[in-house]
C-alpha positions in Angstrom: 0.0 0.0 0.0 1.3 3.0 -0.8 -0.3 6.4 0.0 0.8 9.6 -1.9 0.2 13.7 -1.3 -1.6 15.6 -3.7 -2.2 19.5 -3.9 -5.1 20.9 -1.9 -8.9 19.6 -3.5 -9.4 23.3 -4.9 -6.3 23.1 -7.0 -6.7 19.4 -8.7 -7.3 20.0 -12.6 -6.3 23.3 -12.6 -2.1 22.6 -13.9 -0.7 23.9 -10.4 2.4 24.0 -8.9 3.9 19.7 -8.2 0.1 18.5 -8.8 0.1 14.9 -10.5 -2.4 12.6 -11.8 -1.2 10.0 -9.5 -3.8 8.4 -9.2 -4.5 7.9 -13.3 -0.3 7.4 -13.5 -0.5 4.6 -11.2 -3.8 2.5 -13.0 -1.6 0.5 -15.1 0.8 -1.1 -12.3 -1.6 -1.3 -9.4 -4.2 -3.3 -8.0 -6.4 0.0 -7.4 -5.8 3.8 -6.6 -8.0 6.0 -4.7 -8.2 9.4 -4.4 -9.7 10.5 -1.1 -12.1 13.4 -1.4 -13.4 13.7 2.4 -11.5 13.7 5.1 -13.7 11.1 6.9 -13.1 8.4 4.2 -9.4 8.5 4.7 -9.8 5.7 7.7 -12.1 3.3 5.0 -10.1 3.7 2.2 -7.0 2.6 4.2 -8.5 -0.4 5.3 -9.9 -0.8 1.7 -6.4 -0.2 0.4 -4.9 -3.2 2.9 -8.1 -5.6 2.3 -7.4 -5.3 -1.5 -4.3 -5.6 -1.5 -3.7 -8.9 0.8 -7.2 -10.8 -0.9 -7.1 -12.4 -4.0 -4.5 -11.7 -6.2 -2.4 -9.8 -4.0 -0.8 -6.6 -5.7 -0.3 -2.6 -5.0 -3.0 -0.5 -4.0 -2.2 3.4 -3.7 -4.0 6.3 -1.7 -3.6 10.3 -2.7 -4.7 12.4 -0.4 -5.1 15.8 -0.8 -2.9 18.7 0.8 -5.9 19.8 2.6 -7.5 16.7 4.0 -4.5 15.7 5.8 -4.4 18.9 7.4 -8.3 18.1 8.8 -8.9 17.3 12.3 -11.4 14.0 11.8 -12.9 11.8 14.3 -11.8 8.2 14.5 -13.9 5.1 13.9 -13.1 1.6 13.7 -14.2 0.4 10.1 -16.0 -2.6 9.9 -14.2 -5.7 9.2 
């Protein structure tokens, strides 16, 4: 699992400064890629990313998460298993 930065939500598609289509760069050679657009789904697409990733055919699984959701205060929950 590997889980990436990405510019602030406000800036995605609009060319800025280090932004990446990471998650559209990294289609062909993993599993799945995510990009998180709430803070609250940060904690499910974790254990999404892990689940996918160790089930099945095991392979990478990538998270990008935005500049400004990793800057968000959140409250924690246990996901379901």
């Amino acid at each position: 699992v590997a889980i990436t930065g990405q510019v602030a939500r406000r800036a995605i598609g609009s060319d800025a400064f280090q932004e990446a289509a990471t998650t559209g760069m990294s289609m062909h050679c993993t599993k799945h890629s995510v990009l998180v657009t709430d803070p609250d789904g940060i904690a499910d697409a974790v254990h999404q990313a892990f689940h996918l990733a160790s089930t099945g055919r095991r392979g990478p699984v990538l998270i990008d998460i935005p500049k400004d959701i990793l800057a968000s205060e959140v409250e924690w929950h246990q996901p379901e298993p």
